[in-house]
N, C-alpha and C positions, 0 to 999 in steps of 0.2 A: 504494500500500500504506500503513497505516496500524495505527500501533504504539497509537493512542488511540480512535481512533474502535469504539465496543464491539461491532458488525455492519456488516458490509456495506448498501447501499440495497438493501429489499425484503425483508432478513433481521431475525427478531425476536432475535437474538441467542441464548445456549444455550436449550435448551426443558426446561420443570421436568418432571420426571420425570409420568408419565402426561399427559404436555399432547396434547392434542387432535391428529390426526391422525399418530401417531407409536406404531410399533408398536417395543415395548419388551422386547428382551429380553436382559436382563442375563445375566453369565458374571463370577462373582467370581472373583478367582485360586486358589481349590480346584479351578474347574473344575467346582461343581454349578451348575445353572443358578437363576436367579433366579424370581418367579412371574412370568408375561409374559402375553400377552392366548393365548387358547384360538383352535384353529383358526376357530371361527367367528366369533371376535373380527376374524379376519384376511379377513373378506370372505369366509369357507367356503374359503380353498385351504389345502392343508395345508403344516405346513414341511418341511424340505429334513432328513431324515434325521440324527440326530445322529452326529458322529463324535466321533473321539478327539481330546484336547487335548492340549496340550505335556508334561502330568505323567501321562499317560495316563488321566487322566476324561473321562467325557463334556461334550461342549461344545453347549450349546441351539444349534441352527439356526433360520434363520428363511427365511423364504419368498426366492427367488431376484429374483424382481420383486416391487415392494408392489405391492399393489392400490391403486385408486384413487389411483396417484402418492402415498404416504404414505410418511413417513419408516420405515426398519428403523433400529433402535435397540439398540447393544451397548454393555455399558459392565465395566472391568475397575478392580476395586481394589487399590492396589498396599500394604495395609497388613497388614505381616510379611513381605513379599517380599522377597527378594533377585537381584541379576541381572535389575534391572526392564525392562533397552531390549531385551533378547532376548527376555523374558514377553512384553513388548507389541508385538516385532515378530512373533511367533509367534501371538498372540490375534487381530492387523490381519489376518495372513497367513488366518488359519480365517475371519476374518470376509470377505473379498474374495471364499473359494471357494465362500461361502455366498452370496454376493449376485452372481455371474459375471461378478467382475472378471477370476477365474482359475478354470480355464488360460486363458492368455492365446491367443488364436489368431493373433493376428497381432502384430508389433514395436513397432508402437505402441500396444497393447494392455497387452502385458507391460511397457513405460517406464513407461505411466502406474500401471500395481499397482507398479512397482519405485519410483513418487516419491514413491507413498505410503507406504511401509514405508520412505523413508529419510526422511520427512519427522517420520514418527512418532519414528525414531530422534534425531532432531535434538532434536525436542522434550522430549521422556521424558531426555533429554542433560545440556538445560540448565534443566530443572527439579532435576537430580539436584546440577547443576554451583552452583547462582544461586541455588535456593530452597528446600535442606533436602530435594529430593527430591519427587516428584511423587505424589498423594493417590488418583487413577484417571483413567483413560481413556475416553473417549468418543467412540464413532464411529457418527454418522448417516449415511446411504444413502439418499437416491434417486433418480432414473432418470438423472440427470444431474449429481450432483456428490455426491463424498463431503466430509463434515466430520468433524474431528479434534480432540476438546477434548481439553485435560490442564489440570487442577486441581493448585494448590501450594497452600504456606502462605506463597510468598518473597513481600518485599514491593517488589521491587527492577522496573523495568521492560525487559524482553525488548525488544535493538533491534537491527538491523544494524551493525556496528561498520563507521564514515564515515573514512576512505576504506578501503575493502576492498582487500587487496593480498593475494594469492590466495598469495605464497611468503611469508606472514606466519605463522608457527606458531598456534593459535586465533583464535576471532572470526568461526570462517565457520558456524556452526549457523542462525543466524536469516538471512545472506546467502540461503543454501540456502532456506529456507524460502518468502522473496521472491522468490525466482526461480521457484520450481515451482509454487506455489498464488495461485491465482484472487484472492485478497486472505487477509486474516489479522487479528487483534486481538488485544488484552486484556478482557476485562470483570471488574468486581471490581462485588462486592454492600458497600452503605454498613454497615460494624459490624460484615463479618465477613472473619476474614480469610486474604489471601491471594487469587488471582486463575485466571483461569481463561484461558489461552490457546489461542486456536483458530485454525484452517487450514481453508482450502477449496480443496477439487482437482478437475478436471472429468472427466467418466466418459471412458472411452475412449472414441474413435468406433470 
């Protein structure tokens, strides 16, 4: 795991909004949805019915499986929000049912939707706790690993606290984080500021 290293091998790091292969469809915290690519954007299958969201608006769905192995793409802003790690466990939670992480049909199914809603909690945490609070959320999907960005303005860098003693009151949110996910990072853009840290978790089997 690596607190510096800005993606994983083989990963291009966060992907800029409309980048190529990544089907895009934003859910700001009112719960209107954002513009996103048209069903025939999505390879002609249509998306998965919209339901209701945490303040009771409607929340954009998106297709269950992408097509052609292509990123689904949700992203939630957290500004004027309040009560932000329930909003984004609650946002993770619509986004999971939409892409069939849930209902979980078997135990290890359900672990792995539960490690992502506590991993997001972690996150959305100690952005709240370290860095003035966290800017929005971003979660990519597909077939086989989901990602988790959360954007701050802190300038401070997110690490495992060395030696971890589990009856030690704080210091276990990024512990947590490197135990559950596939790898994880910081990246920060030269000039502008504040960083963006992300998590990768691997789909059930």
């Amino acid at each position: 795991m690596s607190t510096t290293r800005p993606y994983p091998p083989g990963d291009r790091g966060p992907e800029p909004s409309g980048a190529a292969g990544a089907s895009d469809v934003g859910v700001p915290a009112t719960g209107a949805p954002e513009r996103g690519p048209s069903a025939a954007a999505l390879g002609g299958q249509g998306g998965v019915p919209a339901t209701g969201g945490s303040d009771g608006g409607p929340v954009a769905a998106v297709p269950s499986v992408a097509p052609g192995g292509r990123r689904q793409v949700r992203r939630l802003s957290f500004e004027g929000q309040s009560g932000v790690v329930p909003l984004a466990r609650d946002f993770t939670r619509e986004a999971l049912y939409a892409w069939g992480w849930l209902p979980a049909a078997t135990a290890d199914q359900r672990a792995a939707a539960e490690d992502v809603l506590l991993v997001v909690s972690e996150l959305v945490t100690n952005a709240c706790l370290h860095a003035e609070g966290p800017d929005q959320l971003r979660l990519a999907c597909d077939n086989k690993v989901i990602r988790l960005e959360i954007s701050d303005r802190g300038t401070g860098q997110p690490a495992p606290r060395t030696p971890h003693r589990a009856g030690r009151p704080g210091g276990h949110g990024m512990f947590i984080v490197q135990r559950l996910c596939l790898d994880w990072g910081v990246v920060r853009t030269p000039g502008v500021a504040g960083k963006t840290v992300w998590a990768e978790l691997g789909a059930p089997a």
